[in-house]
C-alpha positions in Angstrom: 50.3 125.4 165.8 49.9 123.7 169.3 46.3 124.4 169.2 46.2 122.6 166.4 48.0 119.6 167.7 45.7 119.4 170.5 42.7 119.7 168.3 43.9 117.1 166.4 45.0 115.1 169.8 41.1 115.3 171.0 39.6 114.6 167.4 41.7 111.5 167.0 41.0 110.5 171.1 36.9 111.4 170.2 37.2 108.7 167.0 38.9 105.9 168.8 36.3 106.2 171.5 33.4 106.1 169.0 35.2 103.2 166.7 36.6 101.2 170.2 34.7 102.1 172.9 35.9 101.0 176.0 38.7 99.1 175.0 40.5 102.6 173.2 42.8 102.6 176.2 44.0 98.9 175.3 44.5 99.4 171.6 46.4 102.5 172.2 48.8 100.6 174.7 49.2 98.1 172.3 50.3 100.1 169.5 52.5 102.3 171.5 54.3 99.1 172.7 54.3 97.6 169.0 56.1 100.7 168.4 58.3 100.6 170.8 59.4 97.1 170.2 59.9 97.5 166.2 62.1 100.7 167.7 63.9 98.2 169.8 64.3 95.7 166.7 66.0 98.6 164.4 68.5 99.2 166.4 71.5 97.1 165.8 73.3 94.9 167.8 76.8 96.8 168.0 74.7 99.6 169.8 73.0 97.1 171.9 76.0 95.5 173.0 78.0 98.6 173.6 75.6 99.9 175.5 75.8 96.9 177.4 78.8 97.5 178.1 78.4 100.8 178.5 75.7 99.5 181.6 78.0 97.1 183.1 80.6 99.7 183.3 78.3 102.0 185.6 77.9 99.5 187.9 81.3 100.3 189.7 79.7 103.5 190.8 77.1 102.2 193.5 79.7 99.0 194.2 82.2 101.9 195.3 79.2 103.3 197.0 77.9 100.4 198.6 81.9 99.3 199.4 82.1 103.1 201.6 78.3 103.0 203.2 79.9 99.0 204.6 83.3 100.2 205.4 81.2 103.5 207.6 79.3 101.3 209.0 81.6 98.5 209.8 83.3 101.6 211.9 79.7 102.9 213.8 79.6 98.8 214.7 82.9 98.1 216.0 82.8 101.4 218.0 79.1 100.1 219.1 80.8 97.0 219.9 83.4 98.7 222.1 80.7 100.3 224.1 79.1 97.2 224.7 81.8 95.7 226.3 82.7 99.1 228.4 79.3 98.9 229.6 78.7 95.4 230.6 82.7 95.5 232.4 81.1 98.5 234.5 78.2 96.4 234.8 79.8 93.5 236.2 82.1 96.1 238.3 79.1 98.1 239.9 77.0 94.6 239.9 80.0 93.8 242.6 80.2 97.1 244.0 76.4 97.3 245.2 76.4 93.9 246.7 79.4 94.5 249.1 77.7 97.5 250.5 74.4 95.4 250.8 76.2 92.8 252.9 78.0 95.5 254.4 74.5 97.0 255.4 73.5 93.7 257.0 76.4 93.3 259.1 74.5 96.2 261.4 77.6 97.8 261.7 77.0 101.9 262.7 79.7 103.0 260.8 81.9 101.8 257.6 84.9 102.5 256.7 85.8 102.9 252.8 89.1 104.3 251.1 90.5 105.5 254.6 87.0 107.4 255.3 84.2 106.9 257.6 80.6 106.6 256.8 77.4 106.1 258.4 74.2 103.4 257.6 72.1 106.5 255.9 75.3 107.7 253.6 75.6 104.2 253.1 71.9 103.4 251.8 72.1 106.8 249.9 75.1 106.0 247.9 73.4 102.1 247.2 70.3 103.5 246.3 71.8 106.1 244.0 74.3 103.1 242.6 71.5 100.6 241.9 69.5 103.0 240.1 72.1 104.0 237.8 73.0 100.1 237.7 69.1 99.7 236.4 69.8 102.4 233.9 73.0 101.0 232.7 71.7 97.8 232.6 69.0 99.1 230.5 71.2 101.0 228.0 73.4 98.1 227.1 70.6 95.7 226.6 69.3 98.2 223.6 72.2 98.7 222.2 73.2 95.1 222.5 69.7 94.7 220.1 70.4 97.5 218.3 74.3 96.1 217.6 72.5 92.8 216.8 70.1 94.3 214.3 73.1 96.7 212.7 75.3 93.4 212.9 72.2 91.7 210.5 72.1 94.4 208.0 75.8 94.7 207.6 75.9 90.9 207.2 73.2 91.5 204.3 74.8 93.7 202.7 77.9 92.4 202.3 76.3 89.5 200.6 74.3 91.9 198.5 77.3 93.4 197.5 79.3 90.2 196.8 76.4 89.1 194.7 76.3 92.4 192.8 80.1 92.1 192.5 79.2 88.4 190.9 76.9 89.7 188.9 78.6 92.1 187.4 81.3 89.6 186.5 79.1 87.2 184.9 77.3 90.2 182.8 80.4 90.7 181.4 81.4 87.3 180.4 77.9 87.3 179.2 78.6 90.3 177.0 82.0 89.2 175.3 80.0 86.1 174.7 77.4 87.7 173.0 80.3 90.3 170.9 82.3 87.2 169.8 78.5 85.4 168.4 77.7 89.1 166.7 81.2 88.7 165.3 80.7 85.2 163.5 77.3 86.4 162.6 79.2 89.5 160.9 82.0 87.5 159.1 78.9 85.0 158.1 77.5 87.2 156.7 80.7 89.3 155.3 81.3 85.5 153.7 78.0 84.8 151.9 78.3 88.5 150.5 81.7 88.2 148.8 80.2 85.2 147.5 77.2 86.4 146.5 78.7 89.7 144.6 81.6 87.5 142.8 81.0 87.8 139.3 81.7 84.3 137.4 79.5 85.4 134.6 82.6 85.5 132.5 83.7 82.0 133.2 79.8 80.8 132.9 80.0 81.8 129.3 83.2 80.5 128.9 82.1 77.6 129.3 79.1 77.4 127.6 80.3 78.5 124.5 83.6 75.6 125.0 80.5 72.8 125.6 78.4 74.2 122.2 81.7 73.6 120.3 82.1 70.2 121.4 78.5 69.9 120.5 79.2 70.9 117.1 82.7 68.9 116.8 81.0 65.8 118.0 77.8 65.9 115.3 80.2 67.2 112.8 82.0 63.6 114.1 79.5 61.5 113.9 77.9 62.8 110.6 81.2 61.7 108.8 81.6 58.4 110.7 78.1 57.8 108.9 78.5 59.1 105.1 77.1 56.3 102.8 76.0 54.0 105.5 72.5 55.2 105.8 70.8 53.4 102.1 66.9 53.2 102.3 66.5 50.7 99.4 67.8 47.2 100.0 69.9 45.4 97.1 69.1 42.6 96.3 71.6 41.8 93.4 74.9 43.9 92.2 74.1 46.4 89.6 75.0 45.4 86.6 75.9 47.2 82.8 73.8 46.4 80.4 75.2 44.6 77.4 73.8 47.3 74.8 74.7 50.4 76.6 76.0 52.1 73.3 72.6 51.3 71.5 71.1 53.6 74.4 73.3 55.8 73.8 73.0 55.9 70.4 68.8 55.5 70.4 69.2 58.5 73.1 71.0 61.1 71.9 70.2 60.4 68.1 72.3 58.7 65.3 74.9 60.3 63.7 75.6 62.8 66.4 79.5 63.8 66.3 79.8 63.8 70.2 78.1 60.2 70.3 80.5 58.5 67.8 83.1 60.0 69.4 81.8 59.0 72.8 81.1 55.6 71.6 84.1 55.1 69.6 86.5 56.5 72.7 89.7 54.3 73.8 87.8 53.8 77.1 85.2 51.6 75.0 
């Protein structure tokens, strides 16, 4: 089976190269990043934000870190500090110290007298050449760890101000956040909204009403065609109708003479 993947890895690497050429590498980034970003766009916003969150709330672990590695080295400084200050106080001490024995040694005194016992010019010189030297090495060692406390002093100064901006940071990424949860929210309930209105069913009500208008439809041409009975006449009258003077001749001349029903219709009280 993984032979067969890899076949199928080389075949399909062999056909871009023939169909793109040299640009196979640049098609093939681009589609792995389309895909990625239509991965990104599927996954829903809850999930984003929570692990937002989720983000945010790992931070505290390298502040804490960052809070000890300033507090340890706060410590190293003031302690570097402290020796500093021993060193240049035995400076200034021994810096005293070798010039009374130098004027001491220009007095051309034989002898000198120190701490109740005697000494002579070549102990003397011994002991100030001895002192002087370690005076040069003294001197020496507090100068580089005056530039090294300077440089320590620096980077503890940076960092506390790239730890005050994390700490910012992280405050303002989660004000950022609940932001962001309270918009998703009114999105959601937006949403929520135009659903409920969407699945409410007033079909019922629609054809309620329809049926209530095609009645008054029918109620209002039923109206109006009784309003008009006997006004609509497509003949104009000139004169009133009038019966005719010899309407029982008709009669007679139309349903013959001698006809039982005409005398009787002709000879009726209503005559």
């Amino acid at each position: 089976m993984l032979k067969k993947l890899v076949y199928l890895g080389v075949a399909a690497a062999v056909l871009m190269g023939l169909f793109f050429g040299r640009d196979t590498v640049s098609y093939v980034g681009t589609f792995f990043h389309s895909v990625r970003d239509s991965v990104r766009q599927s996954i829903p916003i809850e999930t984003e934000i929570a692990r937002a969150r989720e983000m945010i709330t790992n931070l505290d672990k390298p502040i804490k870190d960052n809070v000890a590695v300033i507090a340890r080295e706060e410590v190293e400084i003031e302690r570097l500090v402290q020796e500093v200050d021993a060193n240049k106080e035995h400076l200034t001490q021994a810096r005293t110290d070798i010039l009374r024995l130098t004027d001491d040694l220009r007095s051309g005194d034989a002898t000198f007298t120190y701490n109740s016992k005697v000494y002579t010019v070549s102990q003397v010189k011994n002991d100030l050449a001895q002192r002087f030297d370690r005076f040069k090495t003294t001197e020496a060692t507090t100068d580089n760890l005056q530039r090294l406390l300077d440089t320590r002093q620096k980077a503890l100064d940076a960092a506390r101000q790239k730890l005050e901006s994390m700490i910012t940071a992280k405050k303002d990424l989660e004000i950022k956040v609940r932001n962001l949860e309270a918009r998703q929210r009114l999105v959601d309930a937006r949403e929520a909204t135009n659903e409920f209105a969407s699945g409410f069913d007033d079909s019922a009500l629609a054809r309620t009403k329809n049926l209530v208008n095609e009645i008054q439809t029918r109620i209002q041409v039923a109206e109006k065609l009784v309003d008009s009975h006997g006004t609509y006449n497509f003949e104009i009258q000139l004169d009133s109708p009038e019966v005719p003077s010899d309407i029982t001749s008709q009669i007679t001349d139309y349903f013959g003479a001698g006809r039982d029903e005409v005398e009787a219709l002709v000879s009726s009280p209503g005559k």
